[in-house]
N, CA, C and O atoms as a GROMACS GRO file, in nm:
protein
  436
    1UNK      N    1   1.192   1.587  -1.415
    1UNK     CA    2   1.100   1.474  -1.415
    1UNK      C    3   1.066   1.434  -1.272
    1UNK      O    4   1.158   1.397  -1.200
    2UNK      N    5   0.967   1.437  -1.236
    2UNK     CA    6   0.908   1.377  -1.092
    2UNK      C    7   0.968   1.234  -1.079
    2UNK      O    8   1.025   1.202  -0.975
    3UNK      N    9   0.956   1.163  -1.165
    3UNK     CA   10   1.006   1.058  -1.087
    3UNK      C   11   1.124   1.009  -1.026
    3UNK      O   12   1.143   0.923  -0.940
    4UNK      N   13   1.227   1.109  -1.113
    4UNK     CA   14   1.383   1.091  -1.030
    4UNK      C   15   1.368   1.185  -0.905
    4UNK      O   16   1.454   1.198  -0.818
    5UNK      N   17   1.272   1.235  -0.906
    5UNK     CA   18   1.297   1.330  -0.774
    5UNK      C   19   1.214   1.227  -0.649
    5UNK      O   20   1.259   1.219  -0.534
    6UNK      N   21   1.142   1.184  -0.674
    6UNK     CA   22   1.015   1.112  -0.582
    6UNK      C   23   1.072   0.966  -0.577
    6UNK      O   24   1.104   0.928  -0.464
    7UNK      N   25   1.082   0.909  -0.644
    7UNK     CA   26   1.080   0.781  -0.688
    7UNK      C   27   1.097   0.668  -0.536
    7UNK      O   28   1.011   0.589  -0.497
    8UNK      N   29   1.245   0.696  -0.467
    8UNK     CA   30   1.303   0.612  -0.390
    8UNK      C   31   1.173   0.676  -0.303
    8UNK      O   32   1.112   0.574  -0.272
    9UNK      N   33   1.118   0.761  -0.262
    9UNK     CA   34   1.018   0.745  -0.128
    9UNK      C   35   0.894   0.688  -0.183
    9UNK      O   36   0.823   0.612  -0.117
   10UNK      N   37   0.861   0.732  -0.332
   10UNK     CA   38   0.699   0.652  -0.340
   10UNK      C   39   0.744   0.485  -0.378
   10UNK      O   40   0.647   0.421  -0.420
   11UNK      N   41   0.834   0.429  -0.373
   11UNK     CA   42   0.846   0.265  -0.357
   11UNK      C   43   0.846   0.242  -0.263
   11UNK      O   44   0.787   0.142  -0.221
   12UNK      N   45   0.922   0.333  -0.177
   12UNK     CA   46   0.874   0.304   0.004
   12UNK      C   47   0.779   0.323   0.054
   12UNK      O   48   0.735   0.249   0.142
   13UNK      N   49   0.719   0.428   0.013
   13UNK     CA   50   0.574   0.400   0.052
   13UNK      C   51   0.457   0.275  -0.016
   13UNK      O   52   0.370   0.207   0.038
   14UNK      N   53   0.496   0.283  -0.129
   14UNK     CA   54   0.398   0.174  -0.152
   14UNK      C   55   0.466   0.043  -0.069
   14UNK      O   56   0.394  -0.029   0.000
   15UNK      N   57   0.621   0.016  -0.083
   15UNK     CA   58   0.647  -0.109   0.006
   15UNK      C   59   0.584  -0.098   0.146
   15UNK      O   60   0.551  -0.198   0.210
   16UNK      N   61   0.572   0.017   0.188
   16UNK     CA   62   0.515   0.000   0.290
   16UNK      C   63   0.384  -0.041   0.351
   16UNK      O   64   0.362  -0.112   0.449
   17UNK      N   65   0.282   0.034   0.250
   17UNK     CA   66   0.154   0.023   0.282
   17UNK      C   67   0.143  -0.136   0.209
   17UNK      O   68   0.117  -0.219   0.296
   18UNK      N   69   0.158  -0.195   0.071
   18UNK     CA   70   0.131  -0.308   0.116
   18UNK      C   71   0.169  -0.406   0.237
   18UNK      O   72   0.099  -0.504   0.258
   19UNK      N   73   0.290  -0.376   0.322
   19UNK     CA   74   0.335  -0.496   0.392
   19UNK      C   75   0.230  -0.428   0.547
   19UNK      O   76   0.199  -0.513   0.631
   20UNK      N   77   0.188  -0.295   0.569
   20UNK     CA   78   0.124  -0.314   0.661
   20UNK      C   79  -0.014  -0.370   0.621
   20UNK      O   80  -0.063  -0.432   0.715
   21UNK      N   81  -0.104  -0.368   0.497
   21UNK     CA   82  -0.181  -0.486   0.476
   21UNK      C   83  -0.162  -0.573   0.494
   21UNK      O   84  -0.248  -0.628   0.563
   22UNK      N   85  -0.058  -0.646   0.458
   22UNK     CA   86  -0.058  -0.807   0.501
   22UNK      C   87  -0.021  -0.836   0.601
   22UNK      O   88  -0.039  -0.956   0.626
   23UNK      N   89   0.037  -0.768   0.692
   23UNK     CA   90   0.020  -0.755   0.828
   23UNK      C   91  -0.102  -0.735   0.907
   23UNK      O   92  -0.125  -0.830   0.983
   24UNK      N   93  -0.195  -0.631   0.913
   24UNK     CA   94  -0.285  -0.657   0.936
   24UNK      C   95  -0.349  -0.788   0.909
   24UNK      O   96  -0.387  -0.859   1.002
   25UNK      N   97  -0.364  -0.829   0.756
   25UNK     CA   98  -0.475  -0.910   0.747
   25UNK      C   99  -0.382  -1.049   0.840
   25UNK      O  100  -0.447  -1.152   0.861
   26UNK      N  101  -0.250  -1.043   0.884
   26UNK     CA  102  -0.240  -1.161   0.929
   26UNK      C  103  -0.242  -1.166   1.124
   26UNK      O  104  -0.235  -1.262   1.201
   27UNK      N  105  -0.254  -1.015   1.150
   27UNK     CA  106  -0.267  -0.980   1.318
   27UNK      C  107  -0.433  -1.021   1.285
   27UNK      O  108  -0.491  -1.057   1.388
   28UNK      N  109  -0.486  -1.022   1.210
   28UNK     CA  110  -0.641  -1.055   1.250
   28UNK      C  111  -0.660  -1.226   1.267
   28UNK      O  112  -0.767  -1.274   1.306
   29UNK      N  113  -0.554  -1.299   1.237
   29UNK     CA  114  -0.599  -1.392   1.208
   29UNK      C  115  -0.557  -1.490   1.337
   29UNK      O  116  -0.601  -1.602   1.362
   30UNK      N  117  -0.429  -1.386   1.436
   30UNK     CA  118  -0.342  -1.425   1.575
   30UNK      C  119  -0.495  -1.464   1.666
   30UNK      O  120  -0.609  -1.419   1.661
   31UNK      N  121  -0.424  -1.574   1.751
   31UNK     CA  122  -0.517  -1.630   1.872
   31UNK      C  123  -0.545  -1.467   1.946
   31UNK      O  124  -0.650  -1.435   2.002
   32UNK      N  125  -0.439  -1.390   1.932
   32UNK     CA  126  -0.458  -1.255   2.046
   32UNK      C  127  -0.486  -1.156   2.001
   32UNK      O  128  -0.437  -1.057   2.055
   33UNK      N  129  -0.592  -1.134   1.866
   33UNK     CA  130  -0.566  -1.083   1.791
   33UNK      C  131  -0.661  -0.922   1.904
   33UNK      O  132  -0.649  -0.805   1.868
   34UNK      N  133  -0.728  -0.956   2.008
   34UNK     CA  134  -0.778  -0.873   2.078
   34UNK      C  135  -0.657  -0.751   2.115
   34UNK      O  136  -0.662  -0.633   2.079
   35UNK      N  137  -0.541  -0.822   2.202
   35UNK     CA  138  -0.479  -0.704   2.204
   35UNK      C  139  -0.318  -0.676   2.146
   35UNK      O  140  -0.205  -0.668   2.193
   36UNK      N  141  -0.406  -0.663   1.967
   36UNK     CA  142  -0.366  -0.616   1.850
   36UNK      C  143  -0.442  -0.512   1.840
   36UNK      O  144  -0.400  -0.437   1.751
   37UNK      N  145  -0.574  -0.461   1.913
   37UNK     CA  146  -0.662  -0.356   1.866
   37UNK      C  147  -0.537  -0.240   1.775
   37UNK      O  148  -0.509  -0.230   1.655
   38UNK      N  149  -0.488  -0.169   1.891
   38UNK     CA  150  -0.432  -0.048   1.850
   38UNK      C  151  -0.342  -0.056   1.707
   38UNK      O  152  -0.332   0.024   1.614
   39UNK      N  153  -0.270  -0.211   1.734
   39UNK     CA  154  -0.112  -0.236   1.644
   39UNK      C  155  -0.259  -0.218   1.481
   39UNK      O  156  -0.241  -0.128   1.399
   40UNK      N  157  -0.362  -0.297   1.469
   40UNK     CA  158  -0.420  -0.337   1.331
   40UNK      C  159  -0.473  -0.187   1.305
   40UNK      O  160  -0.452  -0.157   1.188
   41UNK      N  161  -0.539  -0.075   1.382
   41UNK     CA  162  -0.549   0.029   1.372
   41UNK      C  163  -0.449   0.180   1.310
   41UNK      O  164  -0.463   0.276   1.234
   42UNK      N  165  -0.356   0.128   1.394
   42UNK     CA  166  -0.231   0.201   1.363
   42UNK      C  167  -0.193   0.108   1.202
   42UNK      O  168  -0.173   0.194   1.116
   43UNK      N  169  -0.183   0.007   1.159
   43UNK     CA  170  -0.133  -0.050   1.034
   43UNK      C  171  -0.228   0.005   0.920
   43UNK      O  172  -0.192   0.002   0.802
   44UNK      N  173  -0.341   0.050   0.956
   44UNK     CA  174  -0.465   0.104   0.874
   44UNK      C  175  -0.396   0.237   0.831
   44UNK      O  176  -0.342   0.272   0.726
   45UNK      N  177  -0.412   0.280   0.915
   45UNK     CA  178  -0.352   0.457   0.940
   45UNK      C  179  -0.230   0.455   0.852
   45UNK      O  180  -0.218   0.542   0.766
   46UNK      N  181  -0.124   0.347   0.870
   46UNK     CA  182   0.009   0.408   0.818
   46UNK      C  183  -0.034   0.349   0.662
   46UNK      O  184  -0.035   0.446   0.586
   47UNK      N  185  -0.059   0.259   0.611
   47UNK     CA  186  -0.110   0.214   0.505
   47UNK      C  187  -0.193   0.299   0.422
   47UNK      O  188  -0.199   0.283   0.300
   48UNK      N  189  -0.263   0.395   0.488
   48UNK     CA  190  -0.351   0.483   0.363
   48UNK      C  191  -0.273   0.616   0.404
   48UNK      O  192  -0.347   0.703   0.359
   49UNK      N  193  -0.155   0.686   0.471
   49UNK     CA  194  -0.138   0.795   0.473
   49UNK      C  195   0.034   0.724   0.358
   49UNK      O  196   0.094   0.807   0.291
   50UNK      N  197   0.066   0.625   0.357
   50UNK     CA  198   0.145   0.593   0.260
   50UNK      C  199   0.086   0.554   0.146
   50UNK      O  200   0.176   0.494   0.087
   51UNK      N  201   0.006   0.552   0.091
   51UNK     CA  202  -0.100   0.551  -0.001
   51UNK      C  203  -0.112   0.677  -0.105
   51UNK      O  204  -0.127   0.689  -0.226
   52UNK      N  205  -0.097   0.775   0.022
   52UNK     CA  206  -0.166   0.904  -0.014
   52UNK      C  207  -0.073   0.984  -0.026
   52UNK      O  208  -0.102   1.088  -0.086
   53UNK      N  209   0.061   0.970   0.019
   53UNK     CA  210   0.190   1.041  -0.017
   53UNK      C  211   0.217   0.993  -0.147
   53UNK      O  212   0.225   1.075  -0.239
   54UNK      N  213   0.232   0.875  -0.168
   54UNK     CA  214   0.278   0.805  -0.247
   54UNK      C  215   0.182   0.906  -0.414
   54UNK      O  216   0.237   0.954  -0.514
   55UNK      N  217   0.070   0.902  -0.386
   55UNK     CA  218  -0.018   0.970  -0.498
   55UNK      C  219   0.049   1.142  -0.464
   55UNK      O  220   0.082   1.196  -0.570
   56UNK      N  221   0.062   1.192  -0.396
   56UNK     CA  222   0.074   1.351  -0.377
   56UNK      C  223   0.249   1.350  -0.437
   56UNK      O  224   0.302   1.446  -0.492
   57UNK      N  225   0.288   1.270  -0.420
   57UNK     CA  226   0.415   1.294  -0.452
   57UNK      C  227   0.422   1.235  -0.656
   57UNK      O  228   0.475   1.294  -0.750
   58UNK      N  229   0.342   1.100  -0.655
   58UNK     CA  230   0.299   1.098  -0.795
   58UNK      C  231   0.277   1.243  -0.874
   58UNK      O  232   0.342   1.266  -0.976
   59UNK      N  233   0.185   1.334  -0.822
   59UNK     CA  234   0.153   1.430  -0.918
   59UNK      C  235   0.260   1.572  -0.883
   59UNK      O  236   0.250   1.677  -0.947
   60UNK      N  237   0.331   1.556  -0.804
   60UNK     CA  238   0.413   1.679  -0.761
   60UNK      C  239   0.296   1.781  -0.721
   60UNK      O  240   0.268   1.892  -0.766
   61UNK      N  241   0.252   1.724  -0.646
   61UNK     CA  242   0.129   1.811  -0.522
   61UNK      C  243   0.202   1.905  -0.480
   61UNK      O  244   0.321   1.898  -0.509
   62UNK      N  245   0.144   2.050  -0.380
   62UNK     CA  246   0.188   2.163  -0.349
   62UNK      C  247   0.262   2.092  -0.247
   62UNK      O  248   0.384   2.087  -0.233
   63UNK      N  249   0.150   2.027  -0.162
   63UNK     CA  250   0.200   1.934  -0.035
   63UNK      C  251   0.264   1.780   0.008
   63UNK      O  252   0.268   1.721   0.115
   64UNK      N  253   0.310   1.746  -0.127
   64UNK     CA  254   0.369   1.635  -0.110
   64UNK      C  255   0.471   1.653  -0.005
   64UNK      O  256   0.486   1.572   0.087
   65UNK      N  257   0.512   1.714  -0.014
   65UNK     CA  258   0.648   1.774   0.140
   65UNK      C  259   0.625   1.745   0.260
   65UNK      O  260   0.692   1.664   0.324
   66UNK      N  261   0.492   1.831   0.318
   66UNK     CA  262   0.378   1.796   0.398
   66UNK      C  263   0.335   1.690   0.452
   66UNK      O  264   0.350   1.650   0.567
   67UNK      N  265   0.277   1.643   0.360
   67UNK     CA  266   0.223   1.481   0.362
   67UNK      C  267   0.380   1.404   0.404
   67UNK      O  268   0.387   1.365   0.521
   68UNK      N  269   0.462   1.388   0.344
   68UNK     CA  270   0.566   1.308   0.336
   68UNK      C  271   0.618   1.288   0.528
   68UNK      O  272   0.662   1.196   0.596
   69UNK      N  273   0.575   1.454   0.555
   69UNK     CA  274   0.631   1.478   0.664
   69UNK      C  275   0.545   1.422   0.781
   69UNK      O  276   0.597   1.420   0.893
   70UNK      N  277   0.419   1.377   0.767
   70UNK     CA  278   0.309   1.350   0.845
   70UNK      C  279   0.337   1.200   0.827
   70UNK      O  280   0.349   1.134   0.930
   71UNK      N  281   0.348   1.139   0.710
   71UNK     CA  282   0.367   1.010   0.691
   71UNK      C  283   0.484   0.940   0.744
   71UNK      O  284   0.464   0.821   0.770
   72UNK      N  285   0.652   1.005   0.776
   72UNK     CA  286   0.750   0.997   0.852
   72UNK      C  287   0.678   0.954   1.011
   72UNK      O  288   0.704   0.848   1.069
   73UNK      N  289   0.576   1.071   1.070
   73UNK     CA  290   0.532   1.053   1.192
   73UNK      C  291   0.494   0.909   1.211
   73UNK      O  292   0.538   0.846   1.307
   74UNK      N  293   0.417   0.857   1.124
   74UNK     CA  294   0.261   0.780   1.149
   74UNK      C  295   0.344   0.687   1.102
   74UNK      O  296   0.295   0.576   1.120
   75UNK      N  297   0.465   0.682   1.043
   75UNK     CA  298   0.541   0.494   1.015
   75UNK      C  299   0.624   0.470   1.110
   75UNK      O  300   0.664   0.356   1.133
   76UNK      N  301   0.673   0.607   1.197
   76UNK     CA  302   0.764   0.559   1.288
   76UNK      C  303   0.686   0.508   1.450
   76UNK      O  304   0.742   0.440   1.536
   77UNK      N  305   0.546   0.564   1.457
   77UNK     CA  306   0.458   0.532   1.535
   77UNK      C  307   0.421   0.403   1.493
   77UNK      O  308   0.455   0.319   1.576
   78UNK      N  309   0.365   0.357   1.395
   78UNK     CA  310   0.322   0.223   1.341
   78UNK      C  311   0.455   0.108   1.364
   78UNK      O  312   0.436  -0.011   1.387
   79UNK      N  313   0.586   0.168   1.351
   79UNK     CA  314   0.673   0.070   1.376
   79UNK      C  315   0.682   0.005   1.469
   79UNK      O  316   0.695  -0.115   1.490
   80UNK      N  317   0.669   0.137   1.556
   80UNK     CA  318   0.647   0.134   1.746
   80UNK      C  319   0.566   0.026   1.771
   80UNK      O  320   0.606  -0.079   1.822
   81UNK      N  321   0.454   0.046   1.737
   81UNK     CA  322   0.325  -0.096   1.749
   81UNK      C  323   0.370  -0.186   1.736
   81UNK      O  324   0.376  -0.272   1.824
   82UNK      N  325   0.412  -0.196   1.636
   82UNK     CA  326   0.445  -0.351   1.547
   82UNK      C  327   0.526  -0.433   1.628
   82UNK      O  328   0.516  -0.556   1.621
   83UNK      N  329   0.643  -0.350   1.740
   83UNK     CA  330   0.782  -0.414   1.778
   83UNK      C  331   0.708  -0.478   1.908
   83UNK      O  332   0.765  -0.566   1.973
   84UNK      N  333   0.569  -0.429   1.947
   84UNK     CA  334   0.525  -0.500   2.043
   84UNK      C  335   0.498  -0.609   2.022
   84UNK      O  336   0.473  -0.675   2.123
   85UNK      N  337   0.489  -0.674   1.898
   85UNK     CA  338   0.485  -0.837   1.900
   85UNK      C  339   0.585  -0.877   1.782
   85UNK      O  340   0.627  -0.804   1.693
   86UNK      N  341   0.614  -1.022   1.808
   86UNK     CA  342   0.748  -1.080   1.794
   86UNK      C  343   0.732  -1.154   1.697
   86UNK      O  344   0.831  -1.216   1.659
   87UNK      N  345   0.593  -1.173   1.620
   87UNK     CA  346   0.598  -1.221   1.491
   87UNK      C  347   0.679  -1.208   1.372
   87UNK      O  348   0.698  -1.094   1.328
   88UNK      N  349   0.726  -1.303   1.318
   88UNK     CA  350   0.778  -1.231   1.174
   88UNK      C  351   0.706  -1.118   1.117
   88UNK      O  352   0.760  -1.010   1.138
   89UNK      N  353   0.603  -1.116   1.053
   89UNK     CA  354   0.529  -1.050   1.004
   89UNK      C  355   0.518  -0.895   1.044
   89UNK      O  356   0.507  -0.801   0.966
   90UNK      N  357   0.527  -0.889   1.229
   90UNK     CA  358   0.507  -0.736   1.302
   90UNK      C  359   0.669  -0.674   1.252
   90UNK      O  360   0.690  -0.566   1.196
   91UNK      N  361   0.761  -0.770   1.288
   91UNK     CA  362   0.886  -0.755   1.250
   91UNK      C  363   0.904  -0.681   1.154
   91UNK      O  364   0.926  -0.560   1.162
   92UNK      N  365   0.895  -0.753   1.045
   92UNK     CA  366   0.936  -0.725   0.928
   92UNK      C  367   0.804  -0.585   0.889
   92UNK      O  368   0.826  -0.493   0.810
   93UNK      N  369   0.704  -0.600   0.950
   93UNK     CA  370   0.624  -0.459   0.931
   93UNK      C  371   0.706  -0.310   0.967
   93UNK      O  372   0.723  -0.209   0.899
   94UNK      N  373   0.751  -0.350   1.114
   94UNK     CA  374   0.823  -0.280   1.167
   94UNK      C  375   0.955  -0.231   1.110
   94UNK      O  376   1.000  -0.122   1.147
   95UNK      N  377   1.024  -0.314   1.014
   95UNK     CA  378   1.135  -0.241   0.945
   95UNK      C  379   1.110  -0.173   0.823
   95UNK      O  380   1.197  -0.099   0.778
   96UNK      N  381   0.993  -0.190   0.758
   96UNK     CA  382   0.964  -0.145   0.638
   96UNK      C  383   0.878  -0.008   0.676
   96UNK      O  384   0.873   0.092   0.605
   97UNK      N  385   0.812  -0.025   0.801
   97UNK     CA  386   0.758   0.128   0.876
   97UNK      C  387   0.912   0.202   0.876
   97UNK      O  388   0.911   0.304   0.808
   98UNK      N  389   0.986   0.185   0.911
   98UNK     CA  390   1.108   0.278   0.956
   98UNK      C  391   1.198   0.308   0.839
   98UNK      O  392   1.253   0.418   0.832
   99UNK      N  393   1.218   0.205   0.736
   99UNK     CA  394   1.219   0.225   0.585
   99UNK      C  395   1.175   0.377   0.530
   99UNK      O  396   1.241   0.472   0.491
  100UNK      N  397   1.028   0.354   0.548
  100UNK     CA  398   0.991   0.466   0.449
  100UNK      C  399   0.971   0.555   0.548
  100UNK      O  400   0.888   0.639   0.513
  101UNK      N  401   1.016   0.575   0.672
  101UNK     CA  402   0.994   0.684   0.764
  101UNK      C  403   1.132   0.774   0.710
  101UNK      O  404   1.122   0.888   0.667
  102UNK      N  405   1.242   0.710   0.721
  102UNK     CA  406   1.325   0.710   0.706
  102UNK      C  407   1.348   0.835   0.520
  102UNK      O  408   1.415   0.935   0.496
  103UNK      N  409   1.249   0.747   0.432
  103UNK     CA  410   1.295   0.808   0.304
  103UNK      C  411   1.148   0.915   0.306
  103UNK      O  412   1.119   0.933   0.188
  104UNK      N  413   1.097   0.953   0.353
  104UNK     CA  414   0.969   0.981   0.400
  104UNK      C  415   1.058   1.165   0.449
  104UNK      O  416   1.047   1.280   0.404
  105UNK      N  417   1.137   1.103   0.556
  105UNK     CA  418   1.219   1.181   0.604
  105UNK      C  419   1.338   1.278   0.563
  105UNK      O  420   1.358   1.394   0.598
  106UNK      N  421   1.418   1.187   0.469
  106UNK     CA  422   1.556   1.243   0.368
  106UNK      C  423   1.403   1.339   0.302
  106UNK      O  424   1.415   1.456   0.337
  107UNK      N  425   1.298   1.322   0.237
  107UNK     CA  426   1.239   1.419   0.159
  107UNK      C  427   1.190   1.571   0.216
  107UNK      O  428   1.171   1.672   0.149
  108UNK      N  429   1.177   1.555   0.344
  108UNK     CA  430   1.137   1.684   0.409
  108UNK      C  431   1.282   1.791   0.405
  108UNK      O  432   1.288   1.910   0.373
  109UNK      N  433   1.414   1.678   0.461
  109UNK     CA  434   1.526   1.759   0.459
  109UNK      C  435   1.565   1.878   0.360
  109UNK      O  436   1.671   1.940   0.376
   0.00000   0.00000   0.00000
């Protein structure tokens, strides 16, 4: 059954990509939100490539492996961003990026 095999990384990914949405939508809303360029860019990026694992690994894709392994990259980069500001919100983005980098990661092993 796919889902005992997938399961713990596609909740991390979806935990993930929603909390870098609401992260974003709340770096847009910072007095500085100018230099947030890269951090709201990078939260885009990790949000739809955890999106998209999350579905490849749903259907037991050829490349869910793949993907999983690209998506490890792009949350531990997105975390990176995030730790540049000290908000709760980047924070807590930032641990849930490394979360599913993390189970993102145990799946390539």
């Amino acid at each position: 059954m796919i889902e005992s095999r997938y399961q713990k990384c596609i909740d991390a990914c979806n935990r993930c990509a929603q909390t870098c949405y609401e992260c974003m939508t709340m770096c847009l809303n910072e007095p500085d939100v100018k230099a947030r360029k890269t951090c709201i860019n990078m939260l885009m990026e990790c949000a739809s490539i955890c999106k998209e694992s999350a579905a490849f690994m749903s259907m037991d894709a050829m490349h869910a492996i793949d993907l999983c392994r690209l998506c490890a990259v792009i949350c531990e980069k997105c975390a990176q961003e995030c730790m540049n500001f000290k908000d709760d919100h980047c924070q807590n983005c930032a641990n849930e990026c490394n979360a599913c980098a993390n189970e993102c990661n145990a799946m390539v092993r």
